[in-house]
C-alpha positions as CSV (number, residue, x, y, z in Angstrom):
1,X,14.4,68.0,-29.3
2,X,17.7,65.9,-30.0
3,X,18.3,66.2,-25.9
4,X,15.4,65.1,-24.9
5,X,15.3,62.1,-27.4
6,X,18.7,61.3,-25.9
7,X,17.3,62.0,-22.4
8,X,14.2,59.5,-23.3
9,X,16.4,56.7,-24.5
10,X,18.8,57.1,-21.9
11,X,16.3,56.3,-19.1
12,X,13.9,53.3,-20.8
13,X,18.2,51.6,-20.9
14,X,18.6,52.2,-17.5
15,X,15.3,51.1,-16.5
16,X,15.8,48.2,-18.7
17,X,19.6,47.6,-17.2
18,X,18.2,47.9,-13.4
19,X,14.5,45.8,-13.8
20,X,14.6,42.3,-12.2
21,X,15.4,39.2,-13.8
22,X,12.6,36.7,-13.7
23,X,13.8,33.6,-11.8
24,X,12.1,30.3,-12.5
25,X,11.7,29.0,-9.1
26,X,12.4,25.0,-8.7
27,X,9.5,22.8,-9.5
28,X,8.5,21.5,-6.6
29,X,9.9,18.2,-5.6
30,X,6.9,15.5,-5.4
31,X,7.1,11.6,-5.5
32,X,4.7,9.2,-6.6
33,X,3.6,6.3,-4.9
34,X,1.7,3.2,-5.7
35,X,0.9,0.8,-2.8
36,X,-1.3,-2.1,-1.6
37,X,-4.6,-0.6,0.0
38,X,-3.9,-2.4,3.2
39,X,-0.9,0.0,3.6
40,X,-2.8,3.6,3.5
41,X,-3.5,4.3,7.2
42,X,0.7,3.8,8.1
43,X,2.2,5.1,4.8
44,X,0.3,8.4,4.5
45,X,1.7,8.5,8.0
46,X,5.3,7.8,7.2
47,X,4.6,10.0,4.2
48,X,3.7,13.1,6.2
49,X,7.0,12.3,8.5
50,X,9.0,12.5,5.1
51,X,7.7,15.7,4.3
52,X,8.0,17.4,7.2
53,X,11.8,16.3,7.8
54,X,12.8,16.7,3.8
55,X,10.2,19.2,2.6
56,X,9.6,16.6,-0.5
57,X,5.5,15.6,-0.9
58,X,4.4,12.4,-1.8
59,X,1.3,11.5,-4.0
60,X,-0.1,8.2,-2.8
61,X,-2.2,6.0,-4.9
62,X,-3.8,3.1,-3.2
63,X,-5.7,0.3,-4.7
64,X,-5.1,-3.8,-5.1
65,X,-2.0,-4.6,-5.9
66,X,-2.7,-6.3,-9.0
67,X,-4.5,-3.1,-10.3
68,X,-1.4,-1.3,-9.3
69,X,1.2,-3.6,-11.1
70,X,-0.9,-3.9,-14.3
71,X,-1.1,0.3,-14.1
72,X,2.2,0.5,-14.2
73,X,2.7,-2.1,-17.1
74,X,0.7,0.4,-19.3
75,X,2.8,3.1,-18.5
76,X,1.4,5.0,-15.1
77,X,3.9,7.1,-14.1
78,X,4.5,5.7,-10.3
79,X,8.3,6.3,-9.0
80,X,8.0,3.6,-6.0
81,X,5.5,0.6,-5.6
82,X,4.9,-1.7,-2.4
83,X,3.1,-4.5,-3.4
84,X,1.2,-6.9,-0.7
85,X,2.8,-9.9,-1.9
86,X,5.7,-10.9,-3.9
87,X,3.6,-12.6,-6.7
88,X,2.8,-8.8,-8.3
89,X,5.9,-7.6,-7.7
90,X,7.2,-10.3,-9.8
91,X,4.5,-9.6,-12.3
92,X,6.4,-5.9,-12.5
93,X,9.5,-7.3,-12.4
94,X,9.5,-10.1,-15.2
95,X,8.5,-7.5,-17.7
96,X,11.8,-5.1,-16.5
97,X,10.3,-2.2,-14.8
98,X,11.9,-2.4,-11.6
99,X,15.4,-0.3,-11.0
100,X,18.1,-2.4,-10.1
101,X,19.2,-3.4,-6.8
102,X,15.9,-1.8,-5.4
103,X,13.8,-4.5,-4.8
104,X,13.5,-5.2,-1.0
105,X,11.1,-7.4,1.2
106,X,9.8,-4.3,4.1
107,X,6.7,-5.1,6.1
108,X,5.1,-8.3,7.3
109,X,1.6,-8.5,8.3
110,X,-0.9,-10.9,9.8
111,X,-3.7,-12.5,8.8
112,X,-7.1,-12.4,10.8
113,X,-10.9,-13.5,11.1
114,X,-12.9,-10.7,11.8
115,X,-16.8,-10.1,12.9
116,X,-18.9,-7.0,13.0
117,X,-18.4,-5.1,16.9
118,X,-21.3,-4.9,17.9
119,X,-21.8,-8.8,17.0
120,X,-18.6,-10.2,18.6
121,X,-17.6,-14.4,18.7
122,X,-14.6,-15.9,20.0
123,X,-13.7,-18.7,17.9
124,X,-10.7,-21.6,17.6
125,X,-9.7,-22.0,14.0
126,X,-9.0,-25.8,13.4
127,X,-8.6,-28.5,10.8
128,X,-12.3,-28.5,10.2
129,X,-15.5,-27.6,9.3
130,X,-16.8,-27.0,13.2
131,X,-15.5,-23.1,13.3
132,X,-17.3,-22.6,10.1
133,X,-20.6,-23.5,11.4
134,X,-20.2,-21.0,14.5
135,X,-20.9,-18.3,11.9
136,X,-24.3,-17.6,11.4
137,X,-25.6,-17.8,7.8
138,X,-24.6,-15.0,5.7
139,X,-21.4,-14.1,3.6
140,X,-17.7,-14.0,4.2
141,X,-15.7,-11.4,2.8
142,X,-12.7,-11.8,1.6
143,X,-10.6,-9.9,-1.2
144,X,-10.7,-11.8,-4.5
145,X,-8.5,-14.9,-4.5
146,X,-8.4,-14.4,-8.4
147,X,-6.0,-11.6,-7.8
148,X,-6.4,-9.6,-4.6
149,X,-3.1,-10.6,-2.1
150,X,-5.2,-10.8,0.9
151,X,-7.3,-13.1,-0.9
152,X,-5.1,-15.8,-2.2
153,X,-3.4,-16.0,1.6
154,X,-7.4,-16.3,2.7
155,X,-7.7,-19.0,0.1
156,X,-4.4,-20.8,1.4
157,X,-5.2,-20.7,4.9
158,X,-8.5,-21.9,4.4
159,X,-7.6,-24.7,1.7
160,X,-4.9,-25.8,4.6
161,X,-7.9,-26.2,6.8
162,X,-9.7,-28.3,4.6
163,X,-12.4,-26.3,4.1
164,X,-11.8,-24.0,1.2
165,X,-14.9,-26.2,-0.7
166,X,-17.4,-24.8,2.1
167,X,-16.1,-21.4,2.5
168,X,-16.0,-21.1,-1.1
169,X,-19.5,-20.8,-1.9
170,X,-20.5,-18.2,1.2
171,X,-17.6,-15.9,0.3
172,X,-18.4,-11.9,-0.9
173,X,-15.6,-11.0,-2.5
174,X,-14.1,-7.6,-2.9
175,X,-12.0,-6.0,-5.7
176,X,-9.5,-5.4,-2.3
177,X,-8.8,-6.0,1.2
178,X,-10.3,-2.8,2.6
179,X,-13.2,-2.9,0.8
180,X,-13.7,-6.4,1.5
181,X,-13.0,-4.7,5.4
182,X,-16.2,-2.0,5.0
183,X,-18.7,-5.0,3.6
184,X,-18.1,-6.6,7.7
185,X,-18.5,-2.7,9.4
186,X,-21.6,-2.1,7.5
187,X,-22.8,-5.7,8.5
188,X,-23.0,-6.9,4.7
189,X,-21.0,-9.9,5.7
190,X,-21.2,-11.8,8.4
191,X,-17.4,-12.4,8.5
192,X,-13.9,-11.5,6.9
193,X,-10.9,-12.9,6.4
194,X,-8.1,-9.6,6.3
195,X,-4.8,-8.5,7.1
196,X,-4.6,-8.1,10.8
197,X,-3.4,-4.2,10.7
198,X,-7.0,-3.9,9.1
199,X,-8.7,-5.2,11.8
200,X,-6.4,-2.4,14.1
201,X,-7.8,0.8,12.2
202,X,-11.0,-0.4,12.4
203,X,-13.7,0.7,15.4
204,X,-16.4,-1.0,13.0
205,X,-15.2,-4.8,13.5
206,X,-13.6,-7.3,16.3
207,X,-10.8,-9.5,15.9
208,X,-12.7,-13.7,16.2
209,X,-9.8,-15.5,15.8
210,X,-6.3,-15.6,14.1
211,X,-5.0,-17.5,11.5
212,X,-1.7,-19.9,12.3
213,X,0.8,-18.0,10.4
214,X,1.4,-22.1,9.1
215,X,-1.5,-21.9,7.0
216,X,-0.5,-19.8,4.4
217,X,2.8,-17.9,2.6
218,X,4.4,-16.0,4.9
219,X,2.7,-12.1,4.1
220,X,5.6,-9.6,2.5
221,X,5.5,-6.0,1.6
222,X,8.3,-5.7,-1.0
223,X,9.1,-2.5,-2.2
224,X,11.0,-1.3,-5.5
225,X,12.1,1.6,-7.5
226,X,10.6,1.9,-10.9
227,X,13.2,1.7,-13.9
228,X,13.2,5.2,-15.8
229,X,11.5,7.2,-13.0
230,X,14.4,7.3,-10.3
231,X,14.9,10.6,-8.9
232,X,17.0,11.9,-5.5
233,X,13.8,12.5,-4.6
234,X,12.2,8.9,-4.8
235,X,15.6,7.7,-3.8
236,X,15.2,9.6,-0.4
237,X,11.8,8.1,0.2
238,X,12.5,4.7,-0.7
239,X,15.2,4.8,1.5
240,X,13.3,6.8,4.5
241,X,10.9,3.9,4.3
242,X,14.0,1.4,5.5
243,X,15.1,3.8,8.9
244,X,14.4,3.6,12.2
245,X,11.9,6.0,12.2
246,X,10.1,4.9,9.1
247,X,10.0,1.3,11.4
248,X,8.2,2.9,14.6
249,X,5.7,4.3,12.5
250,X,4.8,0.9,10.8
251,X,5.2,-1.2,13.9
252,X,2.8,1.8,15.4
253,X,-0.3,0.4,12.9
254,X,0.9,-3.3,13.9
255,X,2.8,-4.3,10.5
256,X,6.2,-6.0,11.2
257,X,9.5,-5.7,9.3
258,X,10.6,-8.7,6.7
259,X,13.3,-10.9,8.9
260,X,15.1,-10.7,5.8
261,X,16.1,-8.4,2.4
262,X,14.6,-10.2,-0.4
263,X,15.7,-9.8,-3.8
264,X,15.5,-11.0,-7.3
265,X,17.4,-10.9,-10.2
């Protein structure tokens, strides 16, 4: 009986000596991004190039930038965040949530009149009322000038013009640009004013006229790392969006790089 207990114990050690040690495999590397609405077509693109060259995923949020700066302020956890103007990426910035030394001016964009397709007009913007009246009765959409970016360049062009007063009262405005981009596909509004990378994705709406780039701020992209969330990770992707490769892809939706860095301290 003693030999077998000894026989019994000696075989539950050696199993025990010889049985595989759990490993706890890596979490898997993932990086979260906040950006303008006008940017989801080309960065989920850039995003997928990413992730097949470094094997790191991305999670994409996309909404207004304001709603997107103000998330962040109450504590979303977002690693990287392109705003569609510098305004809200000031907003982040003046309350210290930006890394430092990350904040860059990327992308430019365009800004564009735009009808439904199957309804199309060729139209001449100028310094009056005349290009207005071409539109038949109905709304305009724009993206709120209260805080949308694509609506306060849509309120500076057309306050350039001189007709911001008109405008003003026939204007359907949308909580952001791409919504403010379905209201003209489904024929809600007659008209938009959006970014002209908008008006490229589209099949639902035709380009009427283009704004002189002299009638409002010039339209930035600047991108930043968020203070506290900075990982190799986000690091690689913030600077995969700056490359050469990164570039083709954007210049492939029609956005065109910043002519300079910009950056605040």
């Amino acid at each position: 009986m003693q030999g077998l207990k000894k026989l019994v114990l000696g075989l539950i050690v050696g199993a025990v000596c010889v049985a595989p040690i759990p490993v706890m495999s890596e979490a898997p590397k993932v990086v979260t991004v906040f950006a303008a609405a006008s940017l989801t077509n080309a960065l989920q693109a850039a995003a997928d190039a990413f992730t097949e060259k470094t094997g790191i995923r991305t999670k994409l949020s996309f909404a207004s930038s304001s709603t997107l700066a103000k998330q962040i302020e109450a504590g979303a956890g977002a690693q990287l965040f392109l705003s569609a103007d510098e305004g809200w990426m000031d907003y982040v910035q003046k309350r210290d949530l930006l890394a430092p030394d990350t904040r860059r001016s990327l992308l430019g964009n365009g800004l564009v009149l735009v009808v439904p397709s199957d309804k199309p007009l060729e139209i001449r913007i100028t310094a009056d009322q005349s290009w207005l009246k071409q539109l038949t009765k109905g709304r305009i959409a724009v993206g709120d000038p209260a805080h949308v970016p694509a609506g306060k360049y849509a309120k500076q062009a057309l306050t350039h013009l001189g007709v911001w007063e008109a405008a003003a009262r026939r204007l359907a405005r949308a909580d952001n640009v791409r919504n403010a981009l379905v209201l003209v596909e489904r024929g809600e509004a007659v008209a938009g004013i959006v970014y002209s990378t908008d008006a490229a994705i589209s099949k639902g709406v035709t380009i009427a006229a283009r704004f002189p780039e002299t009638t409002h701020k010039p339209i930035t992209y600047p991108i930043a790392l968020m203070r506290g969330h900075e990982t190799g990770a986000s690091r690689a992707f913030y600077d995969f969006l700056q490359t050469d490769a990164a570039r083709s892809i954007f210049l492939g939706y029609g956005f065109h790089f910043a002519e300079r860095s910009y950056e605040r301290s």
